[in-house]
C-alpha positions as a Markdown table, in Angstrom:
| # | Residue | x | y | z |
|---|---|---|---|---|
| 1 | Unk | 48.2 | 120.5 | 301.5 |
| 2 | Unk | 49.7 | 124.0 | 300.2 |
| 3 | Unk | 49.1 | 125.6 | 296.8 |
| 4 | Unk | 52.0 | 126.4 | 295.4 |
| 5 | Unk | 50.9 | 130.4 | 294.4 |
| 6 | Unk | 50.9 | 130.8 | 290.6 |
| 7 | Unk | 53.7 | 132.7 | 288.5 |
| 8 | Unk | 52.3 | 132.3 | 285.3 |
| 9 | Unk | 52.9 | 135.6 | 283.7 |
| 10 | Unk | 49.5 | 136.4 | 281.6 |
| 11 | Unk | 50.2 | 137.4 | 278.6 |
| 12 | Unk | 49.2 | 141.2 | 277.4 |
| 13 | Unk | 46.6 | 141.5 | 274.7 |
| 14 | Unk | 48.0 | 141.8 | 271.2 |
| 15 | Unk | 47.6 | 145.5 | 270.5 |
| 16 | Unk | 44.7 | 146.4 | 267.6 |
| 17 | Unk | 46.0 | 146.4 | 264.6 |
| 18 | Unk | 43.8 | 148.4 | 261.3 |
| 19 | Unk | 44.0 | 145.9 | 258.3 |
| 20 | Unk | 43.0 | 147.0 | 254.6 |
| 21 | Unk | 42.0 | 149.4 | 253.5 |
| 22 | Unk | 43.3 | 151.9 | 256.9 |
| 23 | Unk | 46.8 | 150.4 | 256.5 |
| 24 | Unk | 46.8 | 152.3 | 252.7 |
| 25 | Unk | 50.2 | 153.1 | 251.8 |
| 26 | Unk | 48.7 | 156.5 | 249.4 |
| 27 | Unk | 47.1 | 157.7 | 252.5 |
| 28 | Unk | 48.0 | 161.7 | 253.1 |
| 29 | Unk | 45.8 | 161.6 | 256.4 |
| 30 | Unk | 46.5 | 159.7 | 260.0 |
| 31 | Unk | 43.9 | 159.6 | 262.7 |
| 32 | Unk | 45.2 | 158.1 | 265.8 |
| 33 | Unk | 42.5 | 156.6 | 268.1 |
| 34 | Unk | 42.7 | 157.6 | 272.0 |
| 35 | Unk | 45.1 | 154.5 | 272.5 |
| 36 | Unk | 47.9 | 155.4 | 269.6 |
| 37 | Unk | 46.5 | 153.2 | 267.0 |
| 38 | Unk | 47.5 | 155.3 | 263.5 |
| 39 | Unk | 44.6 | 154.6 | 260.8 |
| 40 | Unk | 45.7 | 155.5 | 257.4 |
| 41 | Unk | 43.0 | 157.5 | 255.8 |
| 42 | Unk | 42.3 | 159.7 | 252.4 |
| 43 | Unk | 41.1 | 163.4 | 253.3 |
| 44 | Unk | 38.9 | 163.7 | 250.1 |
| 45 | Unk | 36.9 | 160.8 | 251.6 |
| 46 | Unk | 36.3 | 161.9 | 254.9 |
| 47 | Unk | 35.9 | 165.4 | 253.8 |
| 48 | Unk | 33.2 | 164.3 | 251.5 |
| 49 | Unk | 31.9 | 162.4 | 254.0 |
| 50 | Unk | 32.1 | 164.9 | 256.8 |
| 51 | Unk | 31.6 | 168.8 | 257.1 |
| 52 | Unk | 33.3 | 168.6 | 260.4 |
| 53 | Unk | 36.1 | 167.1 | 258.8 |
| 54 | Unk | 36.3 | 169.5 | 256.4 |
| 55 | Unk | 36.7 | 172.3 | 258.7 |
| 56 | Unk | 38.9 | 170.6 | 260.6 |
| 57 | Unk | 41.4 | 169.7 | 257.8 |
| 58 | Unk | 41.0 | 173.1 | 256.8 |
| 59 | Unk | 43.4 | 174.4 | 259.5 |
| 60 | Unk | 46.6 | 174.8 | 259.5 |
| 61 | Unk | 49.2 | 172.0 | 260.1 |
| 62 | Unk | 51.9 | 172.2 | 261.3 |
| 63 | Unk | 55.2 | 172.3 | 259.5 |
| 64 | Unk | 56.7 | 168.6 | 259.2 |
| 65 | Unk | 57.9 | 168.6 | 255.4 |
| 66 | Unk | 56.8 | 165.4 | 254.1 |
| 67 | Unk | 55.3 | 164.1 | 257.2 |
| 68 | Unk | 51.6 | 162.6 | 256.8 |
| 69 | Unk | 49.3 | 165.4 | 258.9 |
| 70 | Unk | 47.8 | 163.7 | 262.1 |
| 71 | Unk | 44.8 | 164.3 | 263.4 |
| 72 | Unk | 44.1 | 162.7 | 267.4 |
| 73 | Unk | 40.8 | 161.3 | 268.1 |
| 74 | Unk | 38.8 | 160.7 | 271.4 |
| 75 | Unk | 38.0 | 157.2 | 270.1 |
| 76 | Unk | 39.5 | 154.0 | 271.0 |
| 77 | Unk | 40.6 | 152.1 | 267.7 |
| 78 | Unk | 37.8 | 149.3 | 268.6 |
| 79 | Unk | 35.1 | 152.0 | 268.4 |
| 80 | Unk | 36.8 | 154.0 | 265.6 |
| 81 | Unk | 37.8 | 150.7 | 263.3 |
| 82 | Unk | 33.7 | 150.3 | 263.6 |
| 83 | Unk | 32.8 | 154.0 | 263.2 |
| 84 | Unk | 35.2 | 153.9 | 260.0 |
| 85 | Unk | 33.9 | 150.6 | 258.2 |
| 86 | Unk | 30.2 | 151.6 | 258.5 |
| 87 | Unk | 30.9 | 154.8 | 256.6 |
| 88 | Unk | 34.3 | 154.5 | 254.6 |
| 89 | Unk | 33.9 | 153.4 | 250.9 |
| 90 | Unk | 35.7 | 149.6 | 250.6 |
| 91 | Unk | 35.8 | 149.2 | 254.2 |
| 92 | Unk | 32.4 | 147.6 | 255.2 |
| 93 | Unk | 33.2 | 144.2 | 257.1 |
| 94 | Unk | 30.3 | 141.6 | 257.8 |
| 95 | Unk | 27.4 | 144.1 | 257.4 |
| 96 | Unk | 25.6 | 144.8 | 260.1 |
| 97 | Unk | 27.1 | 145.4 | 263.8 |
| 98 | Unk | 26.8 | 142.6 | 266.6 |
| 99 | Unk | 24.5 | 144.2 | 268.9 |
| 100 | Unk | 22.2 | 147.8 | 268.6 |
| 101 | Unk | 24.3 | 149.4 | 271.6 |
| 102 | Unk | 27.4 | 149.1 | 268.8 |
| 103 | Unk | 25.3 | 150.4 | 266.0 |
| 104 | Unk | 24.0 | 153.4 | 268.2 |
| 105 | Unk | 27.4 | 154.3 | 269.1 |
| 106 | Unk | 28.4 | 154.2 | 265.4 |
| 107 | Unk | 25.3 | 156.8 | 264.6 |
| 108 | Unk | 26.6 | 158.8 | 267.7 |
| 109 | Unk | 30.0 | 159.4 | 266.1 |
| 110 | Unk | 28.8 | 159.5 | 262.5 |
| 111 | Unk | 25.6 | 161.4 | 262.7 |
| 112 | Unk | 25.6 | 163.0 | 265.5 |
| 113 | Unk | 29.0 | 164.1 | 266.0 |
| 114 | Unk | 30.6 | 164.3 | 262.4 |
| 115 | Unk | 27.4 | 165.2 | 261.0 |
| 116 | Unk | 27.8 | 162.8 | 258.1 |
| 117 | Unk | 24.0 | 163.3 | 256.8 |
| 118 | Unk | 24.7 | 160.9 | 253.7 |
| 119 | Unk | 24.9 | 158.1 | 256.6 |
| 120 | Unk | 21.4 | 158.1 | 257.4 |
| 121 | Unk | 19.6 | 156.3 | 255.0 |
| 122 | Unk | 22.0 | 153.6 | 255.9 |
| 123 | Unk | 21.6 | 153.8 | 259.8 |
| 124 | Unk | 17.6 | 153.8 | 259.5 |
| 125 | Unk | 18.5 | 150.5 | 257.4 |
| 126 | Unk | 20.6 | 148.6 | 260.1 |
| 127 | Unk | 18.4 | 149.9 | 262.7 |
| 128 | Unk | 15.3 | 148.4 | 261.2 |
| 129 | Unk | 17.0 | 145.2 | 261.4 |
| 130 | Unk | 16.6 | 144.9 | 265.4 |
| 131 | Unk | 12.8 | 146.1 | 264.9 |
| 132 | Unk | 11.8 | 142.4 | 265.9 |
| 133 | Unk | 14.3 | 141.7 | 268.5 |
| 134 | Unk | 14.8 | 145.1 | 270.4 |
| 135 | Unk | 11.8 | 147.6 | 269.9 |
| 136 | Unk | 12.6 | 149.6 | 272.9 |
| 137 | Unk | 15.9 | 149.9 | 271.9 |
| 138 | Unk | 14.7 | 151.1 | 267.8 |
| 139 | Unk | 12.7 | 153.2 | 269.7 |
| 140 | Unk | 15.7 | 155.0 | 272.1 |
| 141 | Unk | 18.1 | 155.2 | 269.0 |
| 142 | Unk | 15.3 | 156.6 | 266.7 |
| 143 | Unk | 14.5 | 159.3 | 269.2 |
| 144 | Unk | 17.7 | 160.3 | 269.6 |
| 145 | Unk | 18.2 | 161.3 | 265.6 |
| 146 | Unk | 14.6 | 162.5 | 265.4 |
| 147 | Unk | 13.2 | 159.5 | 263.2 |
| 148 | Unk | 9.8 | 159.5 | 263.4 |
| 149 | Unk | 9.3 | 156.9 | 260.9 |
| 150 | Unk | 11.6 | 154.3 | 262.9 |
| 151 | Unk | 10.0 | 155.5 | 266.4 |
| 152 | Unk | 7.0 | 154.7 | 265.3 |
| 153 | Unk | 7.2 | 151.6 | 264.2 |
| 154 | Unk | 9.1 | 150.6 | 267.1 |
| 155 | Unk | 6.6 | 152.0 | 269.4 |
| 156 | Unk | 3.9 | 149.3 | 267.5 |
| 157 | Unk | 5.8 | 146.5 | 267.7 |
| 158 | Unk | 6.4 | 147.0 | 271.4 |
| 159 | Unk | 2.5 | 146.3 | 271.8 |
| 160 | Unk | 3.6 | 142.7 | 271.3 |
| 161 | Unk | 5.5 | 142.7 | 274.6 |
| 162 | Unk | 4.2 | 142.7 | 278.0 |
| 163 | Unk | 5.0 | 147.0 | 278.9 |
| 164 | Unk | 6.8 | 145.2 | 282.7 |
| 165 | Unk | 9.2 | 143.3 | 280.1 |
| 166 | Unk | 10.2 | 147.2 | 279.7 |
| 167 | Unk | 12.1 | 147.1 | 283.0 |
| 168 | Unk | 13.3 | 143.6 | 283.1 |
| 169 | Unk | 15.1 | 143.3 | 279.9 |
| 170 | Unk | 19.2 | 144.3 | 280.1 |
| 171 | Unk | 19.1 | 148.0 | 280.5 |
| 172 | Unk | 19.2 | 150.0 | 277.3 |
| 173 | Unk | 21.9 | 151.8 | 277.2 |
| 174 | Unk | 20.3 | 154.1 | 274.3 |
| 175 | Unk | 18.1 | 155.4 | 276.8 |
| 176 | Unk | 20.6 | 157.1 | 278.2 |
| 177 | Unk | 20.5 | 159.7 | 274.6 |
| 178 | Unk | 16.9 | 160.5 | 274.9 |
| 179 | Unk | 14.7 | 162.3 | 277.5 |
| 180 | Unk | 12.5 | 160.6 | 280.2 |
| 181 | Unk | 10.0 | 162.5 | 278.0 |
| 182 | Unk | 10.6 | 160.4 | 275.1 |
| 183 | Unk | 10.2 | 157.3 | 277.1 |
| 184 | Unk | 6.7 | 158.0 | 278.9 |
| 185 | Unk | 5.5 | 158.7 | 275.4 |
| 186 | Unk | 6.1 | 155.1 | 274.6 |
| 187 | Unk | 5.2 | 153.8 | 278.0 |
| 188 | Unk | 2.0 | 155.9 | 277.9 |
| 189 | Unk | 1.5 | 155.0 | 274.5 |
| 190 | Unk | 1.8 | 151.4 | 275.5 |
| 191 | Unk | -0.7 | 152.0 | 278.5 |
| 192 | Unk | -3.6 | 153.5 | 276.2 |
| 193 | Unk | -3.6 | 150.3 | 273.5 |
| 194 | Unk | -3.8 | 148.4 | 276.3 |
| 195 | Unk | -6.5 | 150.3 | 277.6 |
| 196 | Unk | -8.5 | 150.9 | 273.8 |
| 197 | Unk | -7.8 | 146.9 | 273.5 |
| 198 | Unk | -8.3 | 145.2 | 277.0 |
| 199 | Unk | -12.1 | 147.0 | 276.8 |
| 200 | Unk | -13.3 | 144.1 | 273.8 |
| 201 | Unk | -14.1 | 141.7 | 276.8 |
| 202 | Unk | -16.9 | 143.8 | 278.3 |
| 203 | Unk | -20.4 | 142.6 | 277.0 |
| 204 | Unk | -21.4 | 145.9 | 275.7 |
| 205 | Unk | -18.7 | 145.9 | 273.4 |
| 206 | Unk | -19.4 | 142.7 | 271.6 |
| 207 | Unk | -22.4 | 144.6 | 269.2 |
| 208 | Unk | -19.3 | 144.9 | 266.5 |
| 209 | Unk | -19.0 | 141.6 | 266.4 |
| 210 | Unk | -22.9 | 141.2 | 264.8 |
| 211 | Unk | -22.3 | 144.6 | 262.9 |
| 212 | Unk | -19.3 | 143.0 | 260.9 |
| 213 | Unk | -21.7 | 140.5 | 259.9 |
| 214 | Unk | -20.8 | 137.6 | 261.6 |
| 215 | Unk | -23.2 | 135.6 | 263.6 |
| 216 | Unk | -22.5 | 132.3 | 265.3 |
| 217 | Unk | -23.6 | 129.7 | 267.8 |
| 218 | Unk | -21.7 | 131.5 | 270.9 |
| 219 | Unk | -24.5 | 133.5 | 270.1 |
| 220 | Unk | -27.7 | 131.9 | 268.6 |
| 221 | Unk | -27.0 | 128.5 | 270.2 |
| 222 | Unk | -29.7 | 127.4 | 273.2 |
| 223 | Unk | -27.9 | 124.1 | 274.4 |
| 224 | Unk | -24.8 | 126.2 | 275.6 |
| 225 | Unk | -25.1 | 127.5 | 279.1 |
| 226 | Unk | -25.6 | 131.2 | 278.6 |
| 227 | Unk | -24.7 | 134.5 | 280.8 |
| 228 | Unk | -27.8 | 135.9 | 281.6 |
| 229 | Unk | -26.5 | 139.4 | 282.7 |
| 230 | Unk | -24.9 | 139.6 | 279.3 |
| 231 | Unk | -27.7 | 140.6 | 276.3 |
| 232 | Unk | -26.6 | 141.4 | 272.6 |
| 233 | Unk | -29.3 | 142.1 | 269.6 |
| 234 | Unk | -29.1 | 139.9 | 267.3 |
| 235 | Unk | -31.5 | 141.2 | 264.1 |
| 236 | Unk | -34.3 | 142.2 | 266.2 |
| 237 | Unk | -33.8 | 139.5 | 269.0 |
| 238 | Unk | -32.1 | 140.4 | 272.3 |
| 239 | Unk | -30.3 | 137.8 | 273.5 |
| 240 | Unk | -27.7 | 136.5 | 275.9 |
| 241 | Unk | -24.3 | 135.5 | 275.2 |
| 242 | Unk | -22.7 | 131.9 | 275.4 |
| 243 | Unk | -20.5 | 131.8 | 278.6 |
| 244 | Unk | -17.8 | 129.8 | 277.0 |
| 245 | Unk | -17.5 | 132.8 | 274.6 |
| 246 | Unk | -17.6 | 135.5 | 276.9 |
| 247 | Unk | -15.0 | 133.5 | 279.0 |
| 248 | Unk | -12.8 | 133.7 | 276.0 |
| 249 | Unk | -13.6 | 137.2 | 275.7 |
| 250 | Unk | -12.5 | 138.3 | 278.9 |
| 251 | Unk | -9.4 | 135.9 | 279.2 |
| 252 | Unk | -8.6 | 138.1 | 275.6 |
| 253 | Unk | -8.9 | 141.3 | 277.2 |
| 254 | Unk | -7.1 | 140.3 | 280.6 |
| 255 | Unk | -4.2 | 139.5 | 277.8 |
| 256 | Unk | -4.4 | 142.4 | 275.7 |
| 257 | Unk | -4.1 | 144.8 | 278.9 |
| 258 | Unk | -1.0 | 143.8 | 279.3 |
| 259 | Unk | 0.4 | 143.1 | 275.6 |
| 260 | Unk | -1.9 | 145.0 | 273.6 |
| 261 | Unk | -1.1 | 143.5 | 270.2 |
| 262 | Unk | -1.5 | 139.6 | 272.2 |
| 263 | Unk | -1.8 | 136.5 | 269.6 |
| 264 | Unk | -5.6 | 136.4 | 270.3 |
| 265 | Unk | -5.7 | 133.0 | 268.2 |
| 266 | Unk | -2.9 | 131.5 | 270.9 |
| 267 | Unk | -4.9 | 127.8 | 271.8 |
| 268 | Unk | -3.8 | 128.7 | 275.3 |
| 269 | Unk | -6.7 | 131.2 | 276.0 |
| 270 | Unk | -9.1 | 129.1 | 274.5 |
| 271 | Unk | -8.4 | 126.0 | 276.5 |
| 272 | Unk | -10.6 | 127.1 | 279.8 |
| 273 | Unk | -13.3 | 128.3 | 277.5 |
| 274 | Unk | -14.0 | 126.1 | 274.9 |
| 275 | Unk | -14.3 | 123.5 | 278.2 |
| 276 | Unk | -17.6 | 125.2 | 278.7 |
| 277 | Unk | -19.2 | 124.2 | 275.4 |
| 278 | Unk | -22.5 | 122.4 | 276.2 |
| 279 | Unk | -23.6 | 121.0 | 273.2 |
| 280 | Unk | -22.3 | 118.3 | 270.7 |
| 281 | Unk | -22.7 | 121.0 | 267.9 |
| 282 | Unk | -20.4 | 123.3 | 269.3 |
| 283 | Unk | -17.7 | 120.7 | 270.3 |
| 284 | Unk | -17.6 | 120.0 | 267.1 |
| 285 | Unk | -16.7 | 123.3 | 265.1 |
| 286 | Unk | -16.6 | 125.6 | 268.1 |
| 287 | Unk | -13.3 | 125.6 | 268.8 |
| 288 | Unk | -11.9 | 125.7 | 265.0 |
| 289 | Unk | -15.0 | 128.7 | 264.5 |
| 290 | Unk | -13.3 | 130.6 | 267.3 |
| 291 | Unk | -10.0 | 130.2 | 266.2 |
| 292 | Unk | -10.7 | 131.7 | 262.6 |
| 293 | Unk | -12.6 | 134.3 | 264.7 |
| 294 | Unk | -9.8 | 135.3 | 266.4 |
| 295 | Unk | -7.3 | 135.1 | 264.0 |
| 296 | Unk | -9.2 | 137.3 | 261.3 |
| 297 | Unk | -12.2 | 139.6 | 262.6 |
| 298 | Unk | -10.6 | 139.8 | 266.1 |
| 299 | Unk | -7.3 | 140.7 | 265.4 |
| 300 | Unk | -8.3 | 142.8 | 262.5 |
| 301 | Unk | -10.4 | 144.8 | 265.3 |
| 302 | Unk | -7.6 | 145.2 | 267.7 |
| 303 | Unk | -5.5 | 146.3 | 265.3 |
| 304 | Unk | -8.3 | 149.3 | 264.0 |
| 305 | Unk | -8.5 | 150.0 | 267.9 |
| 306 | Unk | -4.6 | 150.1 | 267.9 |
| 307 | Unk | -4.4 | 152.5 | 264.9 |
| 308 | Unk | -6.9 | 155.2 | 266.8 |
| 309 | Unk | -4.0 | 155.7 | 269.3 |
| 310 | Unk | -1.7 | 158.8 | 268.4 |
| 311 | Unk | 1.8 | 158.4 | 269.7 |
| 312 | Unk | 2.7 | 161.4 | 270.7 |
| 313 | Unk | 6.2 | 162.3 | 269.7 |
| 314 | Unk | 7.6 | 165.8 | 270.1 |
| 315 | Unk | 9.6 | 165.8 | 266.9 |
């Protein structure tokens, strides 16, 4: 059976067309975007806006009587209809842009390249918006306009991802504005909270937990098989540590290698330990015991551990 080969003629795109306010009828300034599209601007408000601007529209135009002066830009109108709205007065459209790779382009052309300084508080604003959802990419963007502030924060909050989930997300494409330097830092970074963290599960790092004050039955209790290569003073007694605990302990540190600010409380690295609990006693509280232990003292000393580590930015 033959096809019969389609003719359908597909229709062409409808051309981009600026709505209110770059269609302004008082406007005494046209910037036409790379494809031809004329967006009708005021000059005081890009002048104030802009110091290149004002240089620029400090040249010469040429003669043209009462012809509107033009000025060509290397933007598309997509880009520049985005790069406008973020920064011209009236013209803000939905708030914040769809996706940080459209919001670094807009602090590109803004910031970067039209030095518009009074943007900035606003850009650090929109950015911190994808702090939960894209740290690496808060990170890229932040380095790329020197904000410390931003960077580091962004470096934090990477801790709670796994450092391969670095190379398996979508590519970045913010990376491509900062130095391979910038990005060890956080990778390094990254690698030393693991390491600082991931060290809680050896034996001779559990004397903090008796320091803070806290003594249980993972280590006082006798019913609970304990580890007897594992000793810890309690007051002026030496002795060994529950193996259900220190199970927990290393199944923690294991975890907090690899995602250095891990949800320590998460059920699902207690399961295999609290299986080891020997006595009716512990069965009954030990689980909930370790739970409040991991969600307050723990946490509290990963996060001190955490805070030691400088990150080392250059700017």
């Amino acid at each position: 059976m033959s096809s019969e080969p389609d003719n359908t003629e597909k229709s062409a795109p409808a051309p981009f067309v600026p709505d209110k306010p770059f269609d302004d009828a008082n406007a005494d300034l046209i910037l036409t975007s790379s494809d031809g599209i004329d967006f009708r601007v005021r000059r005081s408000v890009l002048t104030l806006l802009s110091p290149v601007f004002e240089d620029m529209l400090r040249l010469p135009q040429p003669p043209g009587g009462d012809t509107i002066p033009s000025v060509t830009m290397s933007e598309s109108a997509i880009v520049l209809d985005r790069v406008l709205r973020f920064c011209y007065p009236g013209a803000e459209r939905d708030g914040t842009p769809e996706t940080a790779d459209q919001l670094s382009e807009i602090l590109q052309t803004t910031i970067t390249k039209y030095d518009m300084q009074s943007i900035v508080p606003k850009g650090k604003r929109y950015l911190q918006a994808y702090l939960l959802s894209d740290p690496v990419a808060v990170f890229a963007i932040a380095c790329c306009h020197e904000w410390r502030d931003l960077a580091s924060a962004a470096a934090r909050r990477s801790l709670e991802f796994p450092i391969r989930s670095f190379a398996t997300i979508s590519p970045v494409a913010e990376l491509r504005h900062i130095s391979a330097a910038h990005y060890h830092t956080l990778l390094r970074y990254h690698a030393m909270c693991g390491a600082a963290c991931a060290r809680l599960k050896a034996t001779e790092e559990l004397q903090w937990v008796i320091d803070a004050g806290l003594s249980h039955s993972w280590f006082t209790c006798s019913s609970c098989p304990r580890e007897p290569d594992s000793e810890i003073w309690v007051g002026n007694t030496r002795l060994p540590v529950n193996i259900w605990f220190l199970a927990y302990m290393k199944a923690a540190g294991k975890a907090l290698e690899v995602k250095p600010l891990a949800a320590v409380e998460d059920s699902q690295l207690m399961i295999q330990a609290v299986a080891g609990l020997g006595c009716s006693s512990c069965r009954s509280q030990g689980f909930q015991k370790l739970q409040d232990f991991a969600k307050n003292l723990f946490s509290a000393r990963i996060r001190s551990l955490v805070d030691q580590v400088k990150l080392e930015l250059s700017f």
